[in-house]
N, C-alpha and C positions, 0 to 999 in steps of 0.2 A: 758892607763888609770889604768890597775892596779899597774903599780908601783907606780903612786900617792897614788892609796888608802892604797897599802902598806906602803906608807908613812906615811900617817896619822893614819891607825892603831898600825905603831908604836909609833909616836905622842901619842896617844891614852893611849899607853903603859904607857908611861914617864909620863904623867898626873895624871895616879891612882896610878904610883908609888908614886909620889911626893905626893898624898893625904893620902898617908898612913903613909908617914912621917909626918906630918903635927900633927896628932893623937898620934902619939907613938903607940910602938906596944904592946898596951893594948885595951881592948875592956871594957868599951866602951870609945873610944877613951879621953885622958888625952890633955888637948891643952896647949901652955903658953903662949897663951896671945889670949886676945877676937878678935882681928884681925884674928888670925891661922882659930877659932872657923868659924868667919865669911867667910873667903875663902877656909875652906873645906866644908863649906855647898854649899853655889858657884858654885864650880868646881867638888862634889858630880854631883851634879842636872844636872849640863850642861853633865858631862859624861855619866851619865844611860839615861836621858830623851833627850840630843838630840845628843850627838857624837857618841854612844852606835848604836841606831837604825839609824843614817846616813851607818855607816860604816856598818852595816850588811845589809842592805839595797841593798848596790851597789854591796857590795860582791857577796850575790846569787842574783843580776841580770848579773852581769860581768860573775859569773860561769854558767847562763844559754844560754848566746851570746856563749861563749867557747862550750859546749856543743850543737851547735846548733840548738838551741832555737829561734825564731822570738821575737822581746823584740817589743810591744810597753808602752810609759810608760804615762799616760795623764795627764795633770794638776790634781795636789789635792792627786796623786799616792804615790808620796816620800813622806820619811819625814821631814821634814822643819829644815834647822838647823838655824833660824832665833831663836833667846832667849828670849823666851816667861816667864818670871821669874816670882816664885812665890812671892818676894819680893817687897818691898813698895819703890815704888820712891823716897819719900822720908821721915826722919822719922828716929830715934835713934834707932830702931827694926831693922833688915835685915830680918827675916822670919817673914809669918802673922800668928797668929794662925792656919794655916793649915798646917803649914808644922811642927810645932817645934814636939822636940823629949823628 
């Protein structure tokens, strides 16, 4: 199990790399084209809000089974990596006013 997760937090890795290219490397980020703009907002949100806390999640439960630890874990305990997005179904906008910057 943890070489998956190793997996995916190298996944992880490759995803905020690529979102920093996305920006160029100025702050605050320069984009060239509204597209870039809208899938680094995207792939922002999915990383902090739901890969971020997946991955550290299992981590210190995995390091506490290691450590022997008794793990139970109940419905509603994880964090969900189902993509609960702040954006509008549908609609010429990608973020609602709550999220813009």
């Amino acid at each position: 199990m943890r070489r998956k997760l190793v997996a995916l937090d190298q996944a992880f890795r490759q995803c905020a790399g690529f979102l920093g290219e996305l920006g160029g490397d100025v702050l605050p980020p320069v984009f060239k084209s509204e597209q870039d703009a809208h899938e680094h907002a995207f792939l922002g949100y999915f990383l902090t809000e739901r890969a971020g806390p997946f991955i550290k999640f299992w981590g210190d439960a995995i390091d506490a089974v290691d450590a022997g630890a008794s793990l139970v874990i109940e419905p509603g305990e994880h964090p969900d990596m189902a993509v609960k997005l702040p954006f509008r179904q549908a609609g010429t906008d990608l973020l609602d006013s709550n999220h813009r910057k």
